[in-house]
C-alpha positions in Angstrom: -174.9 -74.1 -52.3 -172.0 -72.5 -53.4 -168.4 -73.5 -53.1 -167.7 -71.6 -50.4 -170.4 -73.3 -48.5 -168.9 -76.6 -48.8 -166.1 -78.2 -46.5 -162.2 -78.3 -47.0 -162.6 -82.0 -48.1 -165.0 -81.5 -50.6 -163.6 -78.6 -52.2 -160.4 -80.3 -52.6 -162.5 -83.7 -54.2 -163.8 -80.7 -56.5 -160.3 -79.1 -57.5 -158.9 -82.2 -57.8 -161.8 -84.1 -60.4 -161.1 -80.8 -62.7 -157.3 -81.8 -62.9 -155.1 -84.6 -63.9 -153.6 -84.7 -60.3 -153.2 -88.9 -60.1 -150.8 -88.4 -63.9 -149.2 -84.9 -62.7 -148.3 -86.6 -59.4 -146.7 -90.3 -60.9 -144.6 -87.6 -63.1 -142.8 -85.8 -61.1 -142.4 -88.8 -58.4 -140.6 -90.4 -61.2 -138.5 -87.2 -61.7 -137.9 -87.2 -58.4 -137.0 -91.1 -57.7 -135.0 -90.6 -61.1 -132.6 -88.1 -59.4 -132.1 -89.7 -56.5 -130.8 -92.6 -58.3 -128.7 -90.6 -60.7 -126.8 -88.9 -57.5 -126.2 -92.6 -56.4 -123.2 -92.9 -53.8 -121.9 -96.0 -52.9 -119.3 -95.5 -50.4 -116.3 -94.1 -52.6 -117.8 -94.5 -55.9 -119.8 -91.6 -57.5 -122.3 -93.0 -60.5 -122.4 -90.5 -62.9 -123.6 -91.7 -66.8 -124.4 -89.4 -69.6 -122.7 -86.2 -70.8 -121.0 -85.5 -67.4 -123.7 -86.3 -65.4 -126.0 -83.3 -67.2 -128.5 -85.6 -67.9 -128.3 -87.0 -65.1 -129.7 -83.5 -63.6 -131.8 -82.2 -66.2 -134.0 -84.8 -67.4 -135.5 -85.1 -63.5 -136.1 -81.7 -63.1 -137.5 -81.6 -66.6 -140.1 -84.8 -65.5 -140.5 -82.4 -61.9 -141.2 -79.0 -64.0 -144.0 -81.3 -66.5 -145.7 -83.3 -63.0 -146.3 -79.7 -61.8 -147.3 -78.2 -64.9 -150.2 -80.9 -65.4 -151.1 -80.5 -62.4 -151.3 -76.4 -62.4 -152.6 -76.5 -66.1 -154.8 -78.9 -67.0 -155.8 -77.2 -70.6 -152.5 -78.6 -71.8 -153.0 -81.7 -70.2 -151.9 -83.9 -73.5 -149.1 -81.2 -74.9 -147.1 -81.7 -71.1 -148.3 -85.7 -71.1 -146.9 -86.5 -74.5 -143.8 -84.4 -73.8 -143.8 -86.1 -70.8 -143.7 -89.8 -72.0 -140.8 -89.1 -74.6 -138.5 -87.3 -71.3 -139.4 -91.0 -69.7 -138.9 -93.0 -72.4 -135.5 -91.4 -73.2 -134.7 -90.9 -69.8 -133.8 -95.0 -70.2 -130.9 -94.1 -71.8 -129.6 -91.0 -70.7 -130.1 -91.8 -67.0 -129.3 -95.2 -65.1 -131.4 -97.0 -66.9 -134.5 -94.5 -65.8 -133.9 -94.5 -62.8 -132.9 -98.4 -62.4 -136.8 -98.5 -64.4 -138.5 -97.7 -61.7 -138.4 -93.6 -62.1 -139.0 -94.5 -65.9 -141.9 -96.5 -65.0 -143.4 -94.1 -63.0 -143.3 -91.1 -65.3 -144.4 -93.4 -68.5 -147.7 -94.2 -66.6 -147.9 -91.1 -65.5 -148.2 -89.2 -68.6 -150.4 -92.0 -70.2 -153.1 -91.2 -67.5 -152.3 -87.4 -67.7 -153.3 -87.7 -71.6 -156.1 -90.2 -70.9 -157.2 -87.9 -68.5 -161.0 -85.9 -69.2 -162.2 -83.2 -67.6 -166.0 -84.2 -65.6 -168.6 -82.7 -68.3 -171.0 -80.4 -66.6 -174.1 -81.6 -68.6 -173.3 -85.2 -67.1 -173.5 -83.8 -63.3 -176.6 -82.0 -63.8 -178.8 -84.7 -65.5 -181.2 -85.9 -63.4 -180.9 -89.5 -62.6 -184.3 -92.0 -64.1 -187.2 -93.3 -62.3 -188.5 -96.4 -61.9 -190.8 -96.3 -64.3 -189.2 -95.0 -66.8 -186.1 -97.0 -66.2 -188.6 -100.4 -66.1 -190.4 -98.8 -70.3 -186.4 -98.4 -71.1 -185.9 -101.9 -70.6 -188.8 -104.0 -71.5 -189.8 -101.4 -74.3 -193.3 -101.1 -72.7 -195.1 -97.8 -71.8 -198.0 -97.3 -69.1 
């Protein structure tokens, strides 16, 4: 069977087990929940912290650019996951408390799974699962 044999749904399952899409995804959700809440308008007033609101716009698209490059790269996965995690942690500081924590949140566990993450090893998928028997001599210690 080849891959083009197999349906939409299972070729996605099979792109996405060879990526860190769960860590890639939590990133740039963060980077996006953390510029919403740096644009924050409430009625007349305009909350704008850091060097005139620069960081404000750049560390979000920053947290985006890393979510997509996880995702897109996954060689790199713990490069764009540790870069990733210092941009959150920072992000407390340089923007509305990281996104009133829950941006900062997001992107923190977000590059801990994406540098967790492991690629499936393929001699784990193509060893053959035990028998009985020999599954019964594993555990008792006896042979037949």
């Amino acid at each position: 069977m080849t891959i083009s044999d197999l349906t939409p749904r299972a070729r996605f399952r099979l792109w996405r087990r060879g990526r860190p899409l769960v860590g890639g995804l939590l990133v740039a959700l963060g980077g996006v929940e953390m510029f919403f809440s740096g644009q924050l308008d409430i009625g007349k007033l305009h909350i704008q912290l850091g060097i005139e609101g620069l960081q404000a716009t750049v560390i979000p698209i920053v947290l985006v650019l890393l979510g997509i490059l996880l995702i897109s790269m996954p060689a790199h996965r713990i490069f764009y996951g540790v870069i990733a995690l210092a941009v959150a942690v920072y992000s407390l500081v340089g923007v509305n408390l990281g996104g009133f924590l829950l941006g900062m949140l997001l992107s923190t566990v977000g590059g801990i799974v994406a540098v967790s993450w492991a690629p499936p090893t393929a001699s784990a998928s193509h060893t053959p699962a035990p028998t009985v028997e020999e599954a019964e001599s594993a555990t008792t210690g006896a042979e037949r």
